[in-house]
VEXSE-476569 format. One record per residue (C-alpha): residue number from 1; residue in one letter; z, x, y. Coordinates in Angstrom, 3 decimals, always signed. Layout:
N
(NUM "A" (Z X Y)),
...
***
This chain:
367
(1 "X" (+0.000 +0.000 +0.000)),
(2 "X" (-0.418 +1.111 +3.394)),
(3 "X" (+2.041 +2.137 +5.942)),
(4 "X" (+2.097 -0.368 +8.820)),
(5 "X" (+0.556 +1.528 +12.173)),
(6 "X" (+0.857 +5.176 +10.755)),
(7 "X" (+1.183 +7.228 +13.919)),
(8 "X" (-1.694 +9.083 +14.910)),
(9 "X" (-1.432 +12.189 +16.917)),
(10 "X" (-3.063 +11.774 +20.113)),
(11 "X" (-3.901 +8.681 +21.988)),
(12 "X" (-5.574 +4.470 +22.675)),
(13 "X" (-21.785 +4.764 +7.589)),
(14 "X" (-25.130 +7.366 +7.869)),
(15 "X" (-27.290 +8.981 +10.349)),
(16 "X" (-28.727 +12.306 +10.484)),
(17 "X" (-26.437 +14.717 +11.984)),
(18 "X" (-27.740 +15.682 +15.177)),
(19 "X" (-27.365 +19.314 +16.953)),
(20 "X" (-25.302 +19.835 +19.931)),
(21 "X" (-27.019 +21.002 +23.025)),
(22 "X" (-24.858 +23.866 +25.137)),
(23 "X" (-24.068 +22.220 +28.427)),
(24 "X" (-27.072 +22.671 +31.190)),
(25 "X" (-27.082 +22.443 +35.283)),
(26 "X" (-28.359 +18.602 +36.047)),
(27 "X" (-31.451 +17.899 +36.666)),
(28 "X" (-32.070 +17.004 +40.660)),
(29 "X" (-31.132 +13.699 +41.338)),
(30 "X" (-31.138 +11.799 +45.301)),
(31 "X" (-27.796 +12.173 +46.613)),
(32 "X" (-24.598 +10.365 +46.058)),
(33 "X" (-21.597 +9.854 +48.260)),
(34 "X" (-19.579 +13.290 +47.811)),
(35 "X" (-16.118 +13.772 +47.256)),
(36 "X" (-14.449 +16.629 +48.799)),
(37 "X" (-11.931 +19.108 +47.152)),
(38 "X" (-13.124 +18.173 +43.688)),
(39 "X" (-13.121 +21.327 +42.098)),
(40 "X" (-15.672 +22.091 +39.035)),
(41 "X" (-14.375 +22.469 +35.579)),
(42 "X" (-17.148 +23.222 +33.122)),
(43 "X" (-17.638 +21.017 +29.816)),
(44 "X" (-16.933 +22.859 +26.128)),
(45 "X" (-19.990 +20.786 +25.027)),
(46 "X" (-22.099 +17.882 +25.870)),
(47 "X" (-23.336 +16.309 +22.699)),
(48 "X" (-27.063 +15.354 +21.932)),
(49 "X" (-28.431 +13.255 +24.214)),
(50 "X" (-29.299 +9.368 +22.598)),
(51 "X" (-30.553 +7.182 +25.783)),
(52 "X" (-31.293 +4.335 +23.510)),
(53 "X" (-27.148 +3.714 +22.662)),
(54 "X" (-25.986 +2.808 +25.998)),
(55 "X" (-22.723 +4.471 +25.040)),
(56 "X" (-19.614 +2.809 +27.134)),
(57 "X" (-15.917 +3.700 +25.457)),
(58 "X" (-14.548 +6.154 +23.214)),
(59 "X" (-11.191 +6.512 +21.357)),
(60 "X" (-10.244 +8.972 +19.196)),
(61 "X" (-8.692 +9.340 +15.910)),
(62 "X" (-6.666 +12.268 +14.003)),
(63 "X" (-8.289 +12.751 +10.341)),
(64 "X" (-5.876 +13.614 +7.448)),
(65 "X" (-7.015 +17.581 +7.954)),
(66 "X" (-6.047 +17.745 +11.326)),
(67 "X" (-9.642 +17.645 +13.149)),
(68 "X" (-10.200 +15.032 +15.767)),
(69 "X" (-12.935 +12.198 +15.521)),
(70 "X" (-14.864 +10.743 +18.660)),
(71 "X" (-15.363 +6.653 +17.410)),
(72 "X" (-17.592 +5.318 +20.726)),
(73 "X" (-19.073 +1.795 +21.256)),
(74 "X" (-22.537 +1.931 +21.961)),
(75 "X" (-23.600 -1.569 +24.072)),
(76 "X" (-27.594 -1.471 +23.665)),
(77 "X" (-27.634 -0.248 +19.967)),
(78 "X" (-24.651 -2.442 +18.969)),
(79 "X" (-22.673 +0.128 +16.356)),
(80 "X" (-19.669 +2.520 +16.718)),
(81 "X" (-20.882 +5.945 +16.972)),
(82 "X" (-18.461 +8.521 +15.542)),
(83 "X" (-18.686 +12.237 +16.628)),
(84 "X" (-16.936 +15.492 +15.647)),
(85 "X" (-14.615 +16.132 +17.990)),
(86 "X" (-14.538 +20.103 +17.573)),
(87 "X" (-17.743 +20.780 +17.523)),
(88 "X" (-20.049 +17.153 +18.800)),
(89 "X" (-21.577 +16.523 +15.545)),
(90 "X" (-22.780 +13.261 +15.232)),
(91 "X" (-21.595 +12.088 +11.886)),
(92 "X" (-22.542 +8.306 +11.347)),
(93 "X" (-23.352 +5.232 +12.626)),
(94 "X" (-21.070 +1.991 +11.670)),
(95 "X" (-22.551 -0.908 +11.937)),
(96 "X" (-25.008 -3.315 +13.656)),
(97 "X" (-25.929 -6.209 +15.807)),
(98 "X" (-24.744 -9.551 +14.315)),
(99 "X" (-21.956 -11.527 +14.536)),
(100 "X" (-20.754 -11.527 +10.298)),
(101 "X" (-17.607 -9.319 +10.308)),
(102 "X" (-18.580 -5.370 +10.596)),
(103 "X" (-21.053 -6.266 +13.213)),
(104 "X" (-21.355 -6.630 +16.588)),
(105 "X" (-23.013 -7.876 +20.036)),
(106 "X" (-22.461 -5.322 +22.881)),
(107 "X" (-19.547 -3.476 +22.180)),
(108 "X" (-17.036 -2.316 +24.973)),
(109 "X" (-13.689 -1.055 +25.140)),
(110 "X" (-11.974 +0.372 +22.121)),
(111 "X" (-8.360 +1.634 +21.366)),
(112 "X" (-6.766 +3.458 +17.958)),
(113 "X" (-3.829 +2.850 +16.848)),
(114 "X" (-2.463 +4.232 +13.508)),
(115 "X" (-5.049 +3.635 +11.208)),
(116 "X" (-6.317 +0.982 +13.035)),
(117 "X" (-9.011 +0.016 +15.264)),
(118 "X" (-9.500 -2.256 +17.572)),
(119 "X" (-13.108 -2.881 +19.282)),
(120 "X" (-14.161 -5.145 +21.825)),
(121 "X" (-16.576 -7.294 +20.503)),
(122 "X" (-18.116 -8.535 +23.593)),
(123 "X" (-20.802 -10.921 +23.112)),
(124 "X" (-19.245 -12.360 +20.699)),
(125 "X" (-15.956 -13.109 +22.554)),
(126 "X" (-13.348 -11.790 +19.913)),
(127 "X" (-11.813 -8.158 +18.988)),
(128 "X" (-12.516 -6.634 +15.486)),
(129 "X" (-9.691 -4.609 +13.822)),
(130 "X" (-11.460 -2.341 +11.419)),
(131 "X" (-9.634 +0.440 +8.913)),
(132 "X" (-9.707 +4.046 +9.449)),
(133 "X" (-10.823 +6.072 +8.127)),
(134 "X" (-13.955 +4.103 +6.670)),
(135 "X" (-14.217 +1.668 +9.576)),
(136 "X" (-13.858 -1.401 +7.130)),
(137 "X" (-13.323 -5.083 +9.124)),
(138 "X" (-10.001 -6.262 +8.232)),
(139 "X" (-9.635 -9.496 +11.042)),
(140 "X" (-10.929 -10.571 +14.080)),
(141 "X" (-8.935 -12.454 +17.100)),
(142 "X" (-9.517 -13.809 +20.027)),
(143 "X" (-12.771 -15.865 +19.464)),
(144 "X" (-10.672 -19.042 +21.351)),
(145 "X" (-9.383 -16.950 +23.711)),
(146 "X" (-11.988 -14.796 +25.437)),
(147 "X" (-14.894 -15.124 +27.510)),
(148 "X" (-16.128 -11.592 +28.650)),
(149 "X" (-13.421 -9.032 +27.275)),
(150 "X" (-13.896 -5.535 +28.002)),
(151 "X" (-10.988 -2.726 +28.596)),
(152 "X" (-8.581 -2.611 +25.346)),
(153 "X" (-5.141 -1.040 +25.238)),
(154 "X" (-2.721 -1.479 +22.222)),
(155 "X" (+1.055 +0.035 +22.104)),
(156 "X" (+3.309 -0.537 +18.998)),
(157 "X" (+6.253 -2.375 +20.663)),
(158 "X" (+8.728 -2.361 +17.520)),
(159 "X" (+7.836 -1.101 +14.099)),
(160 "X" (+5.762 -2.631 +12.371)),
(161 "X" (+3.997 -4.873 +15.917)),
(162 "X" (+1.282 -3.956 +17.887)),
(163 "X" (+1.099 -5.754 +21.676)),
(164 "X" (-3.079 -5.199 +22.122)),
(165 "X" (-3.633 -5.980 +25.842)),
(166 "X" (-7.886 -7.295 +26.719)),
(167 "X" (-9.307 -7.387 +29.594)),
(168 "X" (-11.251 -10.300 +30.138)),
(169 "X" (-14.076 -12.262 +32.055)),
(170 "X" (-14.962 -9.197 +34.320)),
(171 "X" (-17.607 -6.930 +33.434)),
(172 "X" (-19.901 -6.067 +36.579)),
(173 "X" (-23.661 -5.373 +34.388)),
(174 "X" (-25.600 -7.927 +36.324)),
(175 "X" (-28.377 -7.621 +34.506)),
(176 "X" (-26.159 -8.942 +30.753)),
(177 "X" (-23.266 -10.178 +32.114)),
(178 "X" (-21.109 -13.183 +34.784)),
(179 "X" (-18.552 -11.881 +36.759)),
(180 "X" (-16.381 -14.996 +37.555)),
(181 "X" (-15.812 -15.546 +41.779)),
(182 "X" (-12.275 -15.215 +42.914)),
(183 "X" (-12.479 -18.940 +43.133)),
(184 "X" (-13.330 -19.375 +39.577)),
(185 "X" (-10.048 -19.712 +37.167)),
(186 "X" (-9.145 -17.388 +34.555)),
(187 "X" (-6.725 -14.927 +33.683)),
(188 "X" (-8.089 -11.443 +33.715)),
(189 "X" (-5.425 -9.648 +31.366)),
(190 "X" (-4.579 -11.154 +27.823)),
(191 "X" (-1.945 -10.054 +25.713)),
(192 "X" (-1.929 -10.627 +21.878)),
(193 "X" (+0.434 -9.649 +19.440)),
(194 "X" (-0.966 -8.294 +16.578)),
(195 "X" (+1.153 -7.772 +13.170)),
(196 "X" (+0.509 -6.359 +9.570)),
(197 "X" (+1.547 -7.931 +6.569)),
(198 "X" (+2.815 -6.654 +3.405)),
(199 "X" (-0.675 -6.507 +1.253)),
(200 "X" (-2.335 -5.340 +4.911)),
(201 "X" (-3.999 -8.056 +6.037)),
(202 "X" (-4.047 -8.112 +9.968)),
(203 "X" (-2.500 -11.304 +11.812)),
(204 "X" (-2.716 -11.712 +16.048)),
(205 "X" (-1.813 -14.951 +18.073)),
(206 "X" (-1.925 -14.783 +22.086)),
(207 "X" (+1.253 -14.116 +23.874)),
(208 "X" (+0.152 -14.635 +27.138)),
(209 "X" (-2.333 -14.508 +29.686)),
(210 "X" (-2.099 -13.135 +33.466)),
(211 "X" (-4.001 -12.071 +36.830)),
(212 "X" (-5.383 -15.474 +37.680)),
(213 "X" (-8.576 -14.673 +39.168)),
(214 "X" (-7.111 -16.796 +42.374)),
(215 "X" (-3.580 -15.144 +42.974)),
(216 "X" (-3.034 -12.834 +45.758)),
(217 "X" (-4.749 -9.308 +45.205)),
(218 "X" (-6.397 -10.577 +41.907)),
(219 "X" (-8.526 -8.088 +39.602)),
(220 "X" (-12.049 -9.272 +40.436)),
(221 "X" (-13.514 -6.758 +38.114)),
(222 "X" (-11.072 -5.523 +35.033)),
(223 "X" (-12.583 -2.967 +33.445)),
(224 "X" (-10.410 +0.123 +31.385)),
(225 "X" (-6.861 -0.388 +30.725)),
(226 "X" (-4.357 +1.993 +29.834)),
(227 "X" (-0.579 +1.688 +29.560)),
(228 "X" (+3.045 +4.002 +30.093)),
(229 "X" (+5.507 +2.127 +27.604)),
(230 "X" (+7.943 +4.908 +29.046)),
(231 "X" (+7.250 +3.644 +32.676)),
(232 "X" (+6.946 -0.139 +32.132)),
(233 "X" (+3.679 +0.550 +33.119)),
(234 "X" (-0.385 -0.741 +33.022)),
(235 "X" (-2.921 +0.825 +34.789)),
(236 "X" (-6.684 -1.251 +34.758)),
(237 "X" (-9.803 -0.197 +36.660)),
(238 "X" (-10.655 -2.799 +39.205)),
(239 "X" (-14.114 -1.964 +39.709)),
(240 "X" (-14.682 -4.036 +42.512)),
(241 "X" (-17.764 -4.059 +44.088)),
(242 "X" (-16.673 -2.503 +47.381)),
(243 "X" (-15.672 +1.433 +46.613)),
(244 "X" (-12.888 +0.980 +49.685)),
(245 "X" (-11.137 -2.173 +47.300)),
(246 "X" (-11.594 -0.350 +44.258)),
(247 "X" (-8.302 +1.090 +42.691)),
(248 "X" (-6.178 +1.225 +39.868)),
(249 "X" (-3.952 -1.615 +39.927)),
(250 "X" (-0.534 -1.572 +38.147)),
(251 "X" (+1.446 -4.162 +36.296)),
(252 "X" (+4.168 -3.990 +33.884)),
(253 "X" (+4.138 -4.767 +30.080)),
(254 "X" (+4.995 -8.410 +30.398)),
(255 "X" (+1.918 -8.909 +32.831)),
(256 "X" (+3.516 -8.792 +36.098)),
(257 "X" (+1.547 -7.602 +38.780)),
(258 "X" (+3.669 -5.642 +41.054)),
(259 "X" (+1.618 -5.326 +43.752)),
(260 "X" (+1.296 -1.220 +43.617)),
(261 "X" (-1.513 +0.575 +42.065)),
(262 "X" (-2.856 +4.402 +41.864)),
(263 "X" (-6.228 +6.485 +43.735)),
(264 "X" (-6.507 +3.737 +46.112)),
(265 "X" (-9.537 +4.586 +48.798)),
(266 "X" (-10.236 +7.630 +46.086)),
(267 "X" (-13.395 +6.141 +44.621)),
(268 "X" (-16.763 +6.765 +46.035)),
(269 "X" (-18.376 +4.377 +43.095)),
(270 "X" (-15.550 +2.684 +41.919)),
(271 "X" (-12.407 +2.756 +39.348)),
(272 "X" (-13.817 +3.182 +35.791)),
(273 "X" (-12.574 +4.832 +32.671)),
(274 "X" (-8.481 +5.583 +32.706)),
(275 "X" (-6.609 +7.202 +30.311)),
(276 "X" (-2.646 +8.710 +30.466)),
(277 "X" (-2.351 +12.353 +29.681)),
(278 "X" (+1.377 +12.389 +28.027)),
(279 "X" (+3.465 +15.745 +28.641)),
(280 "X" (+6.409 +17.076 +27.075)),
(281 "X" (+9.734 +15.612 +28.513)),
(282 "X" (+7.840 +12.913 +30.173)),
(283 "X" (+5.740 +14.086 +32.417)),
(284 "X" (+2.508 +13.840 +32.559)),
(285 "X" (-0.931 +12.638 +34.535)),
(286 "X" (-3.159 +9.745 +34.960)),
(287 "X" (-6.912 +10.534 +34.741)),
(288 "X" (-9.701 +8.011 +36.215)),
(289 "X" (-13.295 +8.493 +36.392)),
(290 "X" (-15.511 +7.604 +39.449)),
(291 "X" (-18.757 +6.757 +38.060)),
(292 "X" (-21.409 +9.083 +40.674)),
(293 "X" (-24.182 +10.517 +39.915)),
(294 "X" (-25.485 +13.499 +39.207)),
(295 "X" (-21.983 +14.191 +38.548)),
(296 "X" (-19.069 +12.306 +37.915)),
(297 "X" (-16.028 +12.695 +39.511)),
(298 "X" (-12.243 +12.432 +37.795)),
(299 "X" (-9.300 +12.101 +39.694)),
(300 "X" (-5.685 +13.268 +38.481)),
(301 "X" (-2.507 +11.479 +39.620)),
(302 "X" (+0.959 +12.009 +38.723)),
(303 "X" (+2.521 +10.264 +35.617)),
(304 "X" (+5.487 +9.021 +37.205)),
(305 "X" (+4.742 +8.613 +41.016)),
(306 "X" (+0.999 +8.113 +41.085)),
(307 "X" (+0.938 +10.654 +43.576)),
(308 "X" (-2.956 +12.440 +43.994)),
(309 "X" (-2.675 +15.761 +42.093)),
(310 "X" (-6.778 +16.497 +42.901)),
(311 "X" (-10.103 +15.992 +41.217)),
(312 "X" (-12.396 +17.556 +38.920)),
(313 "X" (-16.168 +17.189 +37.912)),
(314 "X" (-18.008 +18.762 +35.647)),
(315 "X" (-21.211 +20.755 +35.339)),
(316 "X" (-23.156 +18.351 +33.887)),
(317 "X" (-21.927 +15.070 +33.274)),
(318 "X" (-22.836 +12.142 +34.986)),
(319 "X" (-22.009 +8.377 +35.670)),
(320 "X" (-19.151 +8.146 +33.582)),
(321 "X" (-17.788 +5.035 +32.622)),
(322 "X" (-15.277 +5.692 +29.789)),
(323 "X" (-12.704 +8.352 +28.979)),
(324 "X" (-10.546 +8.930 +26.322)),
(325 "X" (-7.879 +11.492 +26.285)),
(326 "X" (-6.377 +13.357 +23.052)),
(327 "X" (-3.484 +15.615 +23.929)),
(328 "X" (-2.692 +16.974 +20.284)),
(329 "X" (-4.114 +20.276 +19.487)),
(330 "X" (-7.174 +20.858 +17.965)),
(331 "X" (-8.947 +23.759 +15.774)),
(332 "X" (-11.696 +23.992 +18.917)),
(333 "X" (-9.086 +22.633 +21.618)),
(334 "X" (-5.406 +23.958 +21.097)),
(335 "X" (-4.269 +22.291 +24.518)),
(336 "X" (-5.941 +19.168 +23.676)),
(337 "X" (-9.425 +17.061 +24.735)),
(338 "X" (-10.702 +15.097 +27.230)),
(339 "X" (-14.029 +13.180 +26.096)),
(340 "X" (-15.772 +11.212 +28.680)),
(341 "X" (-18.882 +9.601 +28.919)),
(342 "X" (-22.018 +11.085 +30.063)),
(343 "X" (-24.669 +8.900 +31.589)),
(344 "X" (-24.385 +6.417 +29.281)),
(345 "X" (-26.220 +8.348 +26.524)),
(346 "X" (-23.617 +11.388 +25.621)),
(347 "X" (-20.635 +12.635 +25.189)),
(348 "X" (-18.627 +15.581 +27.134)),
(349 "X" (-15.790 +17.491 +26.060)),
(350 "X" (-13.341 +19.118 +28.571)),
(351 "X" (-10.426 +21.904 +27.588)),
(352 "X" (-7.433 +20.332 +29.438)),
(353 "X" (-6.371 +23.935 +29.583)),
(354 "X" (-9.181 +24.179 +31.852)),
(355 "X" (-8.543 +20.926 +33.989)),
(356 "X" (-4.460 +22.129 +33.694)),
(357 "X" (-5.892 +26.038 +35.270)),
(358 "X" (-8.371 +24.540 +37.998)),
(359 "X" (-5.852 +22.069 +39.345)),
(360 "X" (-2.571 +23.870 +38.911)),
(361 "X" (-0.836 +21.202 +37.015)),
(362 "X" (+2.296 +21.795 +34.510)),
(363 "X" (+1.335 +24.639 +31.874)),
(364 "X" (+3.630 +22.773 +29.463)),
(365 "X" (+0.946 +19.946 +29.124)),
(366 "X" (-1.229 +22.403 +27.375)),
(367 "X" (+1.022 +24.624 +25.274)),
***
């Protein structure tokens, strides 16, 4: 029998393998609004290009021999993509488009947890818990309960329960998607709590649902969501249409907004991909990408006070949209990983013993 929600160390069937390109200057692109002081950190590797996938949000998962796996939802080709997280080889494709268990319709935010994961089945208005390591659909939930979920956080509250926190109704593609007014009703953030049985099947019922698109500084376009358990704290991605309005905007566990928030008036696109960057003794850093081309931008605040601690881009990667963050050590990456995004069509790996050096944050994050 399994273990309910075995811990895995970090955070959150067959292709060809594919070889992994050595990062490369951009190509010239027109300009994009700059922002200053963002120093360059070089990637480790940028994986083979696939323009076809549409890639949006990766998670990552901690195999029994130690090595780190990439799992990332890919919106135009409808499977989960699943990378080597040492080295960028792609291993496999899981799944298709279709809405029989296993399958999926636009695929957005994902989150690992244990040997569980949890995938945001968009177009088909319901989250899939598949079975890692194989990726096997154990349950779906939601179907009654969402209309455009996205971002996807889950944090086991007591052993043995999962609370998985969806974004919801708010994805900004205008060309697939509806982004509901202000005016129109709907709570942005849902929170289902998700349990495992004895003989491991997967049960979830909704525990609540919050930011009514018409309260007072409502989230008019939820996108990533990330959480703090030690703070009492969620961070989501309101990608609002307007850079100035776009932010991070905080709540606590139980949905309550509390009116604060992180990098506001930092994004010259908008608030996308977030992800917590946990440090010995509880410290520790937010990270948020700001979706520009030819190159992203990432801004670093502080764990605890969501003070600005700087921003980083890369030497290559572009547009990003998702992040994911694993802070256990790795054969390639001893100091841990972040993987982000690249233009919708990659995948970029950054040393945070690199990000750590170029922004002068806490050595013990990366020891």
């Amino acid at each position: 029998m399994r273990s309910p929600f075995l811990f895995a160390v970090g955070l959150t069937a067959v292709v060809a393998c594919a070889p992994v390109r050595p990062a490369a200057p951009p190509a010239a692109a027109a300009p994009e609004p700059v922002v200053p002081d963002a120093v360059t950190v070089g990637e480790r590797f940028v994986t083979e290009e696939n323009v076809a996938d549409e890639l949006d949000s990766p998670a990552t998962w901690t195999a029994e021999d130690g090595r780190a796996q990439v799992i990332v939802t890919a919106k135009s080709t409808h499977p989960l993509v699943v990378f080597d997280g040492d080295s960028g080889e792609r291993l496999r494709d899981v799944g298709e488009k279709g809405e029989a268990a296993g399958r999926f319709e636009r695929p957005g935010g994902i989150a690992v947890q244990g040997d569980l994961a949890f995938v945001v089945d968009r177009d088909n208005h319901r989250v899939q818990v598949l079975s890692l390591p194989t990726l096997t659909p154990v349950a779906t939930f939601g179907e009654s309960d969402l209309r455009a979920p996205y971002g996807i956080w889950a944090n086991e509250s007591e052993p043995g329960d999962l609370d998985v926190y969806v974004t919801d109704g708010s994805v900004s593609e205008a060309k697939f998607d509806h982004v509901p007014s202000v005016a129109e009703p709907g709570a942005r953030l849902k929170r289902f709590r998700v349990q495992e049985d004895g003989d491991g099947a997967v049960h979830a019922r909704l525990l609540g649902a919050f930011a009514d698109a018409r309260e007072a500084g409502a989230l008019h376009g939820a996108g990533s969501i990330a959480g703090d358990p030690a703070n009492n704290r969620l961070l989501i991605a309101d990608a609002d249409t307007h850079p100035s309005m776009s932010t991070l905007r905080e709540y606590t566990l139980d949905g309550h907004d509390t009116g604060g928030g992180a990098a506001a008036g930092a994004f010259a696109a908008h608030a996308a991909g977030v992800a917590l960057w946990d440090c010995p003794g509880g410290d520790g850093y937010w990270i948020a990408a700001d979706p520009l081309a030819p190159l992203a931008v990432f801004h670093v605040v502080d764990r605890r006070t969501l003070a600005p601690r700087g921003s980083f881009r890369g030497r290559v990667t572009s547009h990003t949209r998702g992040i994911a963050l694993h802070a256990a050590g790795t054969p390639s990456f001893p100091g841990g990983v972040l993987y982000a995004v690249h233009d919708d069509r990659a995948i970029a790996a950054f040393d945070l013993r690199d990000i750590a050096s170029a922004l002068h944050l806490d050595e013990q994050c990366v020891r």
